[in-house]
C-alpha positions as CSV (number, residue, x, y, z in Angstrom):
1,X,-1.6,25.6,11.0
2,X,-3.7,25.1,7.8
3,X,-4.4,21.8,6.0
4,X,-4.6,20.8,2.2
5,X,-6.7,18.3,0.4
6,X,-5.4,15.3,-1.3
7,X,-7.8,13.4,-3.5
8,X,-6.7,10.3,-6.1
9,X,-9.2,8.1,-8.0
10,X,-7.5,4.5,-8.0
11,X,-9.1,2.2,-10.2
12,X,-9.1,-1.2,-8.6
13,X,-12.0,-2.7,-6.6
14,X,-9.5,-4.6,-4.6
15,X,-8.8,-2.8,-1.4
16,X,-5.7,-4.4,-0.6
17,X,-4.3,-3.1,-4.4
18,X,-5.7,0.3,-3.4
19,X,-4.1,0.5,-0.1
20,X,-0.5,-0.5,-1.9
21,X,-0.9,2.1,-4.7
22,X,-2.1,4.5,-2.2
23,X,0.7,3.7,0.0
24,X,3.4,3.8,-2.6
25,X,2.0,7.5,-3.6
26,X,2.5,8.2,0.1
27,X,6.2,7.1,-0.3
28,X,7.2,8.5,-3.2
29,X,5.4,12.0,-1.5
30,X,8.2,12.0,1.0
31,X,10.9,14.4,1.0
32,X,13.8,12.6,2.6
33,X,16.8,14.9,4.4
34,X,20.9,14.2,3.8
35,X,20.7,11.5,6.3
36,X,17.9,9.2,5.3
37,X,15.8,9.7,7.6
38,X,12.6,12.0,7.3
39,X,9.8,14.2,9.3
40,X,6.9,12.0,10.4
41,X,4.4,14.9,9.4
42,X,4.6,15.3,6.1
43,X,3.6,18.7,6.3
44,X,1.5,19.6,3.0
45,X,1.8,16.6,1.1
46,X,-0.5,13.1,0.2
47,X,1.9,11.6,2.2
48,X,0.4,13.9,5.4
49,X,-2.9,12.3,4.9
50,X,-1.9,9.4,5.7
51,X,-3.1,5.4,5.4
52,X,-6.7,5.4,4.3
53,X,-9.5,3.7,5.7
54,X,-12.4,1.8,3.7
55,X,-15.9,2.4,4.2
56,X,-17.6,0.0,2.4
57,X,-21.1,0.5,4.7
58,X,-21.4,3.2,2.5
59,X,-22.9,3.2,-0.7
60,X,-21.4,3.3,-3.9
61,X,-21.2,6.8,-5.5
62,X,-22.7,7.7,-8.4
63,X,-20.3,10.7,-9.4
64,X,-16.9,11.8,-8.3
65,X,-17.4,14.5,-7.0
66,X,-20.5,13.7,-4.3
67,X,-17.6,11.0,-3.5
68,X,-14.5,13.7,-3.0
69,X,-17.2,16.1,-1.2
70,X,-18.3,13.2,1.2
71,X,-14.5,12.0,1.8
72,X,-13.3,15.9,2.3
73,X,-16.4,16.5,4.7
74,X,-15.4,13.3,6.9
75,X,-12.0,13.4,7.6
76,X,-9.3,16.1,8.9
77,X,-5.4,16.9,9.4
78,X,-5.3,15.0,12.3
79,X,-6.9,11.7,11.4
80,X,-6.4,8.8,8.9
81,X,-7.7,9.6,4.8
82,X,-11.1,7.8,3.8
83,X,-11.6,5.2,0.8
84,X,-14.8,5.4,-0.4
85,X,-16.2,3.8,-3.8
86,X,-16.9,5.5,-6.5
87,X,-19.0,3.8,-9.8
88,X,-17.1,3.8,-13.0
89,X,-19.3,4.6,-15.8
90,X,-22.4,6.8,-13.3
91,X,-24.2,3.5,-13.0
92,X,-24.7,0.9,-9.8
93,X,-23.4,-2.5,-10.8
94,X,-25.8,-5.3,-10.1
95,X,-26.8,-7.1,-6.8
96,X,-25.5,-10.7,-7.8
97,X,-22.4,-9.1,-9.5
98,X,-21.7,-7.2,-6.5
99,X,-21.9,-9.7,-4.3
100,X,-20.1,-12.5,-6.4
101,X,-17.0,-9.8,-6.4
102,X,-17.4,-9.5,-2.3
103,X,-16.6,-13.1,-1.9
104,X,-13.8,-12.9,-4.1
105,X,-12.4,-10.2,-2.0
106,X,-12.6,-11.8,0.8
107,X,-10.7,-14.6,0.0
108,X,-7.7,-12.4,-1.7
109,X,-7.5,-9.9,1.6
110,X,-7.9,-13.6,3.9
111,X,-4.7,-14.9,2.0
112,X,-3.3,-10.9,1.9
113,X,-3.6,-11.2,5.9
114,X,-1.6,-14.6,6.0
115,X,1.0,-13.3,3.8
116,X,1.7,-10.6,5.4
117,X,1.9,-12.4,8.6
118,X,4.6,-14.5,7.3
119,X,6.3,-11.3,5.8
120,X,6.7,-9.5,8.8
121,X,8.3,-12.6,10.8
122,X,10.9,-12.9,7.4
123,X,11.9,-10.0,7.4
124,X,12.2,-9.2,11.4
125,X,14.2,-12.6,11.7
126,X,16.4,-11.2,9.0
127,X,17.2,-8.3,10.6
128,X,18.0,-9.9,13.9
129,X,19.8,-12.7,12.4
130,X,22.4,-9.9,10.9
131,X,21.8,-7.5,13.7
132,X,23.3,-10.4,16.0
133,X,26.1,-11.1,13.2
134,X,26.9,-7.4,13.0
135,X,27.3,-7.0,17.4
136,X,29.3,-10.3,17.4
137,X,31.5,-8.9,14.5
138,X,32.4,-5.7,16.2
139,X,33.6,-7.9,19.6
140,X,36.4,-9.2,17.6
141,X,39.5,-7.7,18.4
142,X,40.2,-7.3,14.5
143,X,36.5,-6.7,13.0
144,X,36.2,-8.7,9.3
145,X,34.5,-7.2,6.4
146,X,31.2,-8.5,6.2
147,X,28.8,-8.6,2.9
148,X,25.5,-9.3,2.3
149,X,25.3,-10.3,-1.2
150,X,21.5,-9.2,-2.9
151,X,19.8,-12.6,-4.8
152,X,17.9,-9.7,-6.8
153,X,20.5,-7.6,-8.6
154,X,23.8,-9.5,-6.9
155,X,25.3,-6.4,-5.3
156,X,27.7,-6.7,-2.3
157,X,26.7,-4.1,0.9
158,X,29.0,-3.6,3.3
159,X,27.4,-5.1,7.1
160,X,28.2,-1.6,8.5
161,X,25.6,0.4,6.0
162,X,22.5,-1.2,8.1
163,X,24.4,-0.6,11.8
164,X,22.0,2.5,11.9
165,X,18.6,0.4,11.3
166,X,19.4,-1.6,14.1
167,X,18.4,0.7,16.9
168,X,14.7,0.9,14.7
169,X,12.0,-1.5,15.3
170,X,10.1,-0.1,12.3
171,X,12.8,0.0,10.0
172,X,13.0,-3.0,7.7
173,X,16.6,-4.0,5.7
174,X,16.7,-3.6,2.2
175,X,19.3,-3.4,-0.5
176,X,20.3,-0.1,-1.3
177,X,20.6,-0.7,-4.7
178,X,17.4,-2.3,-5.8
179,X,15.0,-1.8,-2.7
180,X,14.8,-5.3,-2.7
181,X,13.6,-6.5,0.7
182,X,16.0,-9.0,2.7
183,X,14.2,-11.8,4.1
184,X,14.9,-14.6,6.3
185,X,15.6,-17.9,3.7
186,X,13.2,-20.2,5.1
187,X,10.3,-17.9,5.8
188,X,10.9,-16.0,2.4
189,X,10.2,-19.9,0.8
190,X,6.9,-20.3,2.6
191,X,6.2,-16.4,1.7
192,X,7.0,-16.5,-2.2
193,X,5.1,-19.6,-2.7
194,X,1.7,-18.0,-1.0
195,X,2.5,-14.8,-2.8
196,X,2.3,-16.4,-5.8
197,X,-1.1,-17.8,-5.0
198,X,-2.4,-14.1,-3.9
199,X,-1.3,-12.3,-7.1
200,X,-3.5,-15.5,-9.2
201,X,-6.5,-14.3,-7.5
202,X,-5.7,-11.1,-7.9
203,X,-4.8,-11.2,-11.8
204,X,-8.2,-13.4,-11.9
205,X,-10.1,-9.9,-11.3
206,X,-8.1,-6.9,-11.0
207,X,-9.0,-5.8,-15.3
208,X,-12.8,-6.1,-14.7
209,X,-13.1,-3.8,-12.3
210,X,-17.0,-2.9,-10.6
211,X,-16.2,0.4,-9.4
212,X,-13.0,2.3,-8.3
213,X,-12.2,4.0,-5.3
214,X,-11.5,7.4,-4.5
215,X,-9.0,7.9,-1.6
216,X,-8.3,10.8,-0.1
217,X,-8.2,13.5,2.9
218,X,-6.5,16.6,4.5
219,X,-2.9,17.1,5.1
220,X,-1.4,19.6,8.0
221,X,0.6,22.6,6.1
């Protein structure tokens, strides 16, 4: 089996923003078959290279293409890609600048980490909670039609559309229509209100970045 390179400049200097637009080129990589579900290698794709990891240990490079080089050299079809920074204009930013914007990182991927924590126990709660109406639902002698009405773009989906994602820890529920994610109501409170205070840091930065990063790797074809 041979392997291809995938290599995508990403300009943000915030790695949890580069690991969501990575991730969403991933996604959108994917070729799904007639019953939703897809093949786990992605077989010749940027999707095959799978998540990236940052190496911030090493230095910044000067020009893109010592940086897709170094990230080609480093990884293989097997293993995860490799984020590596790249400067913008050929230049090094400055010492104090540099490490002004570290600190500020920091604190966006400390609250990143907490959101995401919270996340994860919304949106696995909501799945259980309808999971468990779902399995009640069917005992009855004469099952009811069940909806689950979507706050985002008010469509009504039919219980029986998600029976599938139940047996699928990974699988999360989403509406259909939209891709909006369902969440558990009280969690998803505590989650929008620290979202809100991630994406202020975030838009506090993210037009002024200090460098980009290059993300990349080999995918199995």
């Amino acid at each position: 089996m041979g392997a291809s390179s995938f290599v995508e400049e990403i300009k943000s200097d915030i790695p949890c923003k580069v690991s969501e637009e990575w991730n969403i080129m991933m996604e959108n990589a994917r070729d799904y078959d007639s019953d939703d579900s897809y093949d786990s290698a992605y077989p010749n794709s940027i999707a095959g290279v799978g998540p990236v990891k940052f190496f911030e240990s090493i230095e910044i490079f000067k020009k893109k293409n010592e940086a897709e080089e170094y990230i080609l050299n480093n990884t293989d079809k097997w293993g995860n890609g490799m984020a590596v920074r790249v400067s913008i204009d050929g230049k090094i930013p400055r010492k104090p600048s540099l490490e002004k914007r570290k600190k500020e990182i920091e604190k966006i991927e400390e609250i990143k980490l907490e959101m995401d924590k919270i996340y994860k126990t919304a949106v696995d709660n909501y799945k259980q909670e309808i999971k468990t109406k779902y399995q009640e639902n069917k005992k009855l002698e004469k099952p009811k039609l069940i909806l689950i009405k979507c706050e985002n773009c008010r469509s009504q989906i039919n219980l029986d559309y998600y029976k599938n994602q139940f047996h699928f820890s990974t699988q999360t529920i989403k509406c259909f229509v939209c891709k909006n994610q369902f969440m558990e109501a009280k969690n998803a409170k505590e989650y929008n209100k620290i979202k809100v205070k991630y994406e202020k840091l975030v838009d506090k930065i993210k037009d002024k970045p200090l460098y980009h990063y290059l993300c990349g790797g080999w995918s199995p074809c």
